[in-house]
C-alpha positions in Angstrom: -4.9 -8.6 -23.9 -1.7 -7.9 -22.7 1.0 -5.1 -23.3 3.0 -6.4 -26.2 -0.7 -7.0 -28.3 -2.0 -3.4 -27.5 1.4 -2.2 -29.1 0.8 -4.3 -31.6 -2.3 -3.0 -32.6 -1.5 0.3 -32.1 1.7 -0.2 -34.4 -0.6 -1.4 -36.9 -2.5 1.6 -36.8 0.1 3.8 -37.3 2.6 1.9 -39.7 1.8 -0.8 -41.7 3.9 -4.3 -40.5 4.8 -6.7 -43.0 2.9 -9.9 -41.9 6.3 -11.9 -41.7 7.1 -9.5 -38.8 3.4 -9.8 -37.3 3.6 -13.9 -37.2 7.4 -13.6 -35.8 5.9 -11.6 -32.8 3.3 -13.2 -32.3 5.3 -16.7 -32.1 7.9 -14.5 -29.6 5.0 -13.6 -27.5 3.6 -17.6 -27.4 7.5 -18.4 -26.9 7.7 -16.2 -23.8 4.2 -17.1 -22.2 5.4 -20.7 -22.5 8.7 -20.0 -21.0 7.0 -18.1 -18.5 4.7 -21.4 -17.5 8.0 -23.3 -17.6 9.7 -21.1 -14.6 6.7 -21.3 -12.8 6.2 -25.2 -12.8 10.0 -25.2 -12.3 10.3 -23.7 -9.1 6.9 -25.7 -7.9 8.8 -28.8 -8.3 11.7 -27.0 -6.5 10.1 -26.1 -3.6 8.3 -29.8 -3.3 11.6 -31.1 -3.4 12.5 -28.7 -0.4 9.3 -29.7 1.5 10.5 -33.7 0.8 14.2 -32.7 1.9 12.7 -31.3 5.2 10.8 -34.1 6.0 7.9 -32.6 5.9 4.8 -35.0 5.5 2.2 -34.7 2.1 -0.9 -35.4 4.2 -2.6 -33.9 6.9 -0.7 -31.0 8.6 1.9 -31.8 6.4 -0.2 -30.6 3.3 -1.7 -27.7 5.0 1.6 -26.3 5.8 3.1 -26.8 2.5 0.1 -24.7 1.2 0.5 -21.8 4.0 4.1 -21.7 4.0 5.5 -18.9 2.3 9.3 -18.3 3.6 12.5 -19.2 2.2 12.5 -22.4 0.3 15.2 -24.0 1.5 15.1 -27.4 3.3 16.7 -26.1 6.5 14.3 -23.0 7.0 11.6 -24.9 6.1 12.4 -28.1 9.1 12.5 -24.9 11.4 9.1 -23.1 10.6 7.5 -26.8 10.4 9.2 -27.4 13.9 7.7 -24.3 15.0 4.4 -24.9 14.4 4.1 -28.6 15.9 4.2 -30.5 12.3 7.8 -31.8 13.0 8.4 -33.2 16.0 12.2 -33.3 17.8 11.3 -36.2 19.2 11.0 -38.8 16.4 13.8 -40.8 17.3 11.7 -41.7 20.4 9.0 -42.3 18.8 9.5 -45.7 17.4 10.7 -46.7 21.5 7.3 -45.9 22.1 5.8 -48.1 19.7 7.8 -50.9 20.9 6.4 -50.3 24.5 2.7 -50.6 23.0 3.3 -53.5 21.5 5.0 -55.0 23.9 2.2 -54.1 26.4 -0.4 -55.7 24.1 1.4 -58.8 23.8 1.0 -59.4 27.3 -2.5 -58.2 27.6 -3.2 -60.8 24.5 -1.0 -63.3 26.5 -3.2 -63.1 29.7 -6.4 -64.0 27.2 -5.1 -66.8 25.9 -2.8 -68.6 28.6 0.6 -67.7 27.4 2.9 -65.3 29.0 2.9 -62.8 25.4 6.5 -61.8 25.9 7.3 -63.2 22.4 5.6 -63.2 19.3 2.2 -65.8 19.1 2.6 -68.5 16.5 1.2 -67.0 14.0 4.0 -64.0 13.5 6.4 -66.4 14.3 5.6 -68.5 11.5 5.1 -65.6 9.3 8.9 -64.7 10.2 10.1 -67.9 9.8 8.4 -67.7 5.9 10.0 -64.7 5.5 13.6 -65.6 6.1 13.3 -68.6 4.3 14.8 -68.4 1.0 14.5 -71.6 -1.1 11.0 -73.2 -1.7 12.6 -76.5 0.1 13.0 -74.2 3.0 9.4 -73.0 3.1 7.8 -76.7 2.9 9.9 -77.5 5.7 8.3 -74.8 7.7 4.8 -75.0 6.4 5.2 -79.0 7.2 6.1 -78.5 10.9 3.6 -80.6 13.2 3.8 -77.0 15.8 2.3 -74.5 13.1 -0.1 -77.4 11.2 -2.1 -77.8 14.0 -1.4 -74.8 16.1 -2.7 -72.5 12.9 -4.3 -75.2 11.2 -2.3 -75.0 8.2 -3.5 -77.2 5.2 -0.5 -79.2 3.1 -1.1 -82.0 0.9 1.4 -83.7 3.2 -2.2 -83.6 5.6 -4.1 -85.2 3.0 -2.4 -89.0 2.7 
């Protein structure tokens, strides 16, 4: 029971309220509760929005330091705790570099098992490229119709069946 309804009793102890008055508070105190609810689910959203601005990610660390984090809720200050504690990295940018180098490296590994030298893409992503640049259904039957990726991928076309 809170404050405002303890008054309210004991104001209807003492003095007799006309039940007009009794529904209006009552309604005032729903009112405020629900404004109350409001501010609160406001500045949740608010500080997600800071957590997105920062960069900061909504699994793994990510989520565990949105949960513990309880400083200033702005974007900046937020990068720089997240920074702090490993969940941001400085080095992003290189990140990507990195990736390339993998793949690149795996390319020729995969390039030693099959014969080829794996510097470029196999057939199969080339042809999935090719697909994707294309742009008018002409343009994909051409590709899909190629002698190369028919019997190098062993692509079906009723060009195949005559």
């Amino acid at each position: 029971m809170s404050d405002f309804e303890n008054e309210l009793d004991e104001s209807e102890s003492n003095q007799p309220l006309d039940p007009n008055i009794r529904r209006q508070l009552r309604e005032a105190e729903k009112a405020r509760k629900e404004l109350e609810a409001a501010k609160a689910e406001l500045e949740a959203q608010r500080r997600e929005i800071q957590f997105a601005k920062a960069g900061i990610p909504e699994s793994g660390l990510g989520s565990l330091f949105r949960k513990a984090y309880d400083g200033e809720a702005s974007a900046e200050s937020i990068r720089k705790a997240a920074e702090e504690y490993g969940i941001l990295s400085t080095q992003q940018a290189s990140e990507p570099a990195a990736s390339d180098v993998e793949l690149e490296a795996l390319r020729r590994a995969q390039g030693a098992t099959i014969g080829t030298s794996g510097v470029g893409p196999d057939l199969g992503q080339e042809f999935l490229s090719r697909l994707a640049e294309a742009t008018t259904p002409e343009d994909v039957m051409k590709i899909v119709s190629e002698p190369s990726y028919e019997s190098g991928l062993g692509i079906w076309t009723s060009r195949n069946a005559r």
